[in-house]
C-alpha positions as CSV (number, residue, x, y, z in Angstrom):
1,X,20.3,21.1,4.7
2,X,19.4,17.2,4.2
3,X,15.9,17.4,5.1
4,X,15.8,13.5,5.7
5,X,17.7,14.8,9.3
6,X,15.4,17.9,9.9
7,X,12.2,16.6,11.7
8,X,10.2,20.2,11.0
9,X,11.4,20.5,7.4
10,X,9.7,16.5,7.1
11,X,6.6,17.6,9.1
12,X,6.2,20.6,6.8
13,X,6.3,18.6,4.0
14,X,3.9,15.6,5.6
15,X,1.4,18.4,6.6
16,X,1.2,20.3,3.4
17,X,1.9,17.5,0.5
18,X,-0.9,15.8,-1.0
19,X,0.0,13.4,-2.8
20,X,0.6,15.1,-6.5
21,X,2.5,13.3,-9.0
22,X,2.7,10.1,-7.5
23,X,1.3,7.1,-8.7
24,X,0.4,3.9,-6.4
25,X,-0.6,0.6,-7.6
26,X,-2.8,-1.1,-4.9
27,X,-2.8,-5.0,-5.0
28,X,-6.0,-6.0,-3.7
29,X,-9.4,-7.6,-3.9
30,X,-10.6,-4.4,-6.8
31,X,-11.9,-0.9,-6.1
32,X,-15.8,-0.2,-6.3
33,X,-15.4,2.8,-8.4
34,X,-19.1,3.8,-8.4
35,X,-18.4,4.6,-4.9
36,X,-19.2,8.6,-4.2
37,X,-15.9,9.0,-2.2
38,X,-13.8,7.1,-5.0
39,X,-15.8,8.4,-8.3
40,X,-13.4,9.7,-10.9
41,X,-10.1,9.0,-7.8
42,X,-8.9,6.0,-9.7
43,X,-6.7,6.4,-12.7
44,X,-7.2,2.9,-13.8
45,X,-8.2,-0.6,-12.7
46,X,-6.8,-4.1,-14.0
47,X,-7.4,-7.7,-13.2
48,X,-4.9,-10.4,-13.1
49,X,-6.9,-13.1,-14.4
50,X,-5.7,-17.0,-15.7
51,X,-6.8,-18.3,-18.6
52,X,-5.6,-21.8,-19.7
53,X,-2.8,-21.7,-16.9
54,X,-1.6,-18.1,-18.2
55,X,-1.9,-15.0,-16.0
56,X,-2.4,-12.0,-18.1
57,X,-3.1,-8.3,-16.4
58,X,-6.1,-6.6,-18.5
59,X,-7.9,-3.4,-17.6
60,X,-11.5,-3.5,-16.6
61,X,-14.3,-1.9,-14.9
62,X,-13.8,-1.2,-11.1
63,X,-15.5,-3.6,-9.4
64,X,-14.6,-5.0,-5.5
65,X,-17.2,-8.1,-4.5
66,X,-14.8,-8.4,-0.9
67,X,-15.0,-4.6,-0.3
68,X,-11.3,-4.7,1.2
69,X,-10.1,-3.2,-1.8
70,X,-12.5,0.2,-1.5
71,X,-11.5,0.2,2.0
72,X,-7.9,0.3,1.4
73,X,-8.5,3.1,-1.8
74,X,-10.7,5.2,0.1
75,X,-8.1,5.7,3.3
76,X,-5.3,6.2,0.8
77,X,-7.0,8.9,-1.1
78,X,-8.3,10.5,2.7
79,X,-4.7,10.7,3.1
80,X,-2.8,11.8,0.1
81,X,-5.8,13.0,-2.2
82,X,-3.7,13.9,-5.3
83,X,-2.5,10.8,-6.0
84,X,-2.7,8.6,-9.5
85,X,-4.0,5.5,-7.7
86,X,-3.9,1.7,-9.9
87,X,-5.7,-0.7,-8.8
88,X,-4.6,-4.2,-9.3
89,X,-7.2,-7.1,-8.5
90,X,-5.4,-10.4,-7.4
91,X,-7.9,-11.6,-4.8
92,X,-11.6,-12.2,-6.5
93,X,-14.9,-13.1,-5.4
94,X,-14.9,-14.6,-2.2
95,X,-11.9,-13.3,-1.0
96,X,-9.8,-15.9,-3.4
97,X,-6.1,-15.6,-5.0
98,X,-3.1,-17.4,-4.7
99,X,0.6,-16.1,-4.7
100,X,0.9,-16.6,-8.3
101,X,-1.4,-13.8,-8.7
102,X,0.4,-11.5,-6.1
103,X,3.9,-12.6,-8.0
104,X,1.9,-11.4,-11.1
105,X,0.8,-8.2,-10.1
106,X,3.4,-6.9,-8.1
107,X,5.7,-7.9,-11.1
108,X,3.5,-5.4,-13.4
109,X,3.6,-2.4,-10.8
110,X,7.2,-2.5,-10.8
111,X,7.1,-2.7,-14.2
112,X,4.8,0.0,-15.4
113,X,6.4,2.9,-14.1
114,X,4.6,2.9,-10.2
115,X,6.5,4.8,-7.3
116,X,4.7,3.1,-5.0
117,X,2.9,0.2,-3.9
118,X,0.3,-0.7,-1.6
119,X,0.1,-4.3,-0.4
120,X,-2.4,-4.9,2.1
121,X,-2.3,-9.0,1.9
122,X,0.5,-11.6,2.2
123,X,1.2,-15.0,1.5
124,X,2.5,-17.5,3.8
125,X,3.1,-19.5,0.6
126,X,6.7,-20.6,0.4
127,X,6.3,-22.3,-3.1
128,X,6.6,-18.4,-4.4
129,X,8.7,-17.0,-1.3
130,X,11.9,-16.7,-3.4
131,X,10.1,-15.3,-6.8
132,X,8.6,-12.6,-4.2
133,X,12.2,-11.9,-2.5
134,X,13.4,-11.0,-5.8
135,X,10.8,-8.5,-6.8
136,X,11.0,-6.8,-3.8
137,X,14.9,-6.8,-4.2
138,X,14.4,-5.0,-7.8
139,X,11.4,-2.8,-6.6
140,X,14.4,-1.1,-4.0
141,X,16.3,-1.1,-6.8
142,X,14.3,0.3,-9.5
143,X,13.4,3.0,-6.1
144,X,9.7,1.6,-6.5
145,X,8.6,1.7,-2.3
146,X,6.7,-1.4,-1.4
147,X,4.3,-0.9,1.3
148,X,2.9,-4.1,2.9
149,X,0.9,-4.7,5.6
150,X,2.2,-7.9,8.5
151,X,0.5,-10.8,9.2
152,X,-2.7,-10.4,11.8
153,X,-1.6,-13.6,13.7
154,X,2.2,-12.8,13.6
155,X,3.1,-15.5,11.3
156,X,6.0,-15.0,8.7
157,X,4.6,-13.7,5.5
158,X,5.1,-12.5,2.4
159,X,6.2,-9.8,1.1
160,X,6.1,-7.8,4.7
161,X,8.7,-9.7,6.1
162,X,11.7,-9.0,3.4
163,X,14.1,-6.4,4.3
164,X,13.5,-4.6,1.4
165,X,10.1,-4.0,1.8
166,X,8.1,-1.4,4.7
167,X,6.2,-3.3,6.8
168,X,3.3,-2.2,8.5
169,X,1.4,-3.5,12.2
170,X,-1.7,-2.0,13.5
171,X,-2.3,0.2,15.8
172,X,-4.1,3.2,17.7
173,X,-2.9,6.5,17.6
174,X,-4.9,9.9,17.5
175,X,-4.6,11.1,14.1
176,X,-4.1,9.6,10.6
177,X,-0.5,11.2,10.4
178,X,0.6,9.4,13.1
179,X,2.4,6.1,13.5
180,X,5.0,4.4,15.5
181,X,8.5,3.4,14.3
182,X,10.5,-0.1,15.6
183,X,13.8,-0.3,15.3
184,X,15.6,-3.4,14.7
185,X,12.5,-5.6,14.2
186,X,11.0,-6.9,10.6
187,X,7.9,-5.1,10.9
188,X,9.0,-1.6,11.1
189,X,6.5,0.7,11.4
190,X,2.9,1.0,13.2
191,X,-0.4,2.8,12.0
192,X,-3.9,3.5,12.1
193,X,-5.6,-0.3,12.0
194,X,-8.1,-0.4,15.0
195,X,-11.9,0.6,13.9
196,X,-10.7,2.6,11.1
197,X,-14.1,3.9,9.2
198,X,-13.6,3.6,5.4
199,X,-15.5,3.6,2.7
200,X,-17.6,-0.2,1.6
201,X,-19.1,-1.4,-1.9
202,X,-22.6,0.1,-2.3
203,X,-21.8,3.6,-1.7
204,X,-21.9,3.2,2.6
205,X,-19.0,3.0,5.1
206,X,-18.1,0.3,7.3
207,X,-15.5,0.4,10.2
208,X,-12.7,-2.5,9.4
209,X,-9.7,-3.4,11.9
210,X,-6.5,-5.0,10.5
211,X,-2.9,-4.3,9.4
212,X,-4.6,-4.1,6.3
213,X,-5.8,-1.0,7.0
214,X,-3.3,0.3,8.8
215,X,-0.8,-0.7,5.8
216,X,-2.7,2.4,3.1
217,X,-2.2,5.3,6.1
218,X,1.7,4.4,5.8
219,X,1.0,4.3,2.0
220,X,-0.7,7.4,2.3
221,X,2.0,9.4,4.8
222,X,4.8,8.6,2.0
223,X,2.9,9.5,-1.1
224,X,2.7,13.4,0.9
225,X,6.2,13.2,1.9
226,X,7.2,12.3,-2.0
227,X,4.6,14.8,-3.2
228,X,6.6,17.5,-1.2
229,X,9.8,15.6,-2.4
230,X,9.8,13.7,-5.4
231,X,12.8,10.9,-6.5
232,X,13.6,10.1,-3.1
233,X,14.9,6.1,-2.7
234,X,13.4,3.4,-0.5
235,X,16.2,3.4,2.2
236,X,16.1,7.7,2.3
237,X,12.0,7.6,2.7
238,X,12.5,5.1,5.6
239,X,14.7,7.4,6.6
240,X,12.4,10.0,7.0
241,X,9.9,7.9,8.6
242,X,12.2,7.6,11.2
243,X,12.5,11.3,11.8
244,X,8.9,11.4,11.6
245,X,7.4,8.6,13.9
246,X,6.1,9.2,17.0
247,X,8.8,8.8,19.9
């Protein structure tokens, strides 16, 4: 039996996987690996930096100056704690980055063997709209699941609003496996985003509210469900969320 269309064959696997054997890059403002929840949870951290109008991607020390970043690791890692997760800084001090860096870095997790990718920011940018289309194109192609959290204000943004892409609005619901599913509408799916504790820089936790944070529990759900069945494409996970979400 297709367990894509068995509800309680998908619930076993969303309540028992953990995450194992999947790797997620998170494109974000850095992780503060020094953090007791995160110590020794991050397989490796990189920076998309410019240097004489030329991005490069270089590993470095963990570091997160916003502390959106940790927030975003730290709920991911709740949820699915077996997973290899990458982060990918391409928002610096002072909460600063541009869509050249997102092009960057979301180009590098498609290319360096990612199954998933966690996206809590957009751009509203249309200079890089089309270079972003395209990666998100060859990222369902390639069966790499981009995760990426809508616009607070509603705005059209980038990439959450390409068809290729799960998108993901805030929400309440009771527990962190739960979340909503809209049909027929760009942004999809609906999650955990309203007062969500998670961990800050420093070692502490704060409580953050967002589709930012709501966008890593989604991340988090499909890492368990591809733990429990690995190699499964973009439009078959989706798929399963359907058959999963809350009705």
């Amino acid at each position: 039996m297709n367990p894509l269309l068995n509800r309680e064959l998908l619930q076993d696997a969303l309540e028992s996987g953990n995450g194992n054997g999947v790797r997620v890059a998170m494109l974000d403002t850095g992780v503060d690996e020094t953090h007791p929840e995160l110590a020794d949870s991050i397989s490796a951290s990189y920076e998309v930096s410019r240097s004489g109008g030329t991005l490069t991607c270089v590993e470095t020390n963990g570091t997160d100056e916003v502390g959106h970043g940790t927030a975003c690791a730290g709920i991911i890692k709740r949820i699915a704690p077996d997973v290899e997760l990458y982060s990918i800084k391409v928002i610096g001090d002072k909460a600063r980055g541009s869509s050249d860096e997102l092009v960057y870095g979301l180009r590098w997790a498609i290319e360096n063997g990612m199954h998933l990718v966690n996206a809590s920011l957009g751009t509203l940018d249309r200079r890089n709209r089309d270079k972003i289309a395209d990666l998100a194109d060859e990222a369902y192609y390639r069966g790499v699941i981009i995760v990426a959290a809508a616009n607070n204000r509603g705005h059209t943004a980038y990439p959450a609003n390409f068809s290729s892409v799960l998108a993901v609005d805030s929400g309440a619901f009771d527990e962190s496996l739960m979340f909503g599913y809209r049909l027929n509408t760009p942004i999809e799916l609906e999650a955990n985003g309203i007062y969500i504790n998670a961990p800050s820089p420093g070692g502490g936790t704060k409580y953050y509210t967002g589709t930012s944070f709501a966008c890593p529990h989604v991340t988090g759900i499909v890492a368990r469900i591809l733990s429990a069945y690995p190699g499964l494409q973009p439009f078959e996970v989706r798929a399963a969320l359907w058959n999963l979400a809350q009705q």
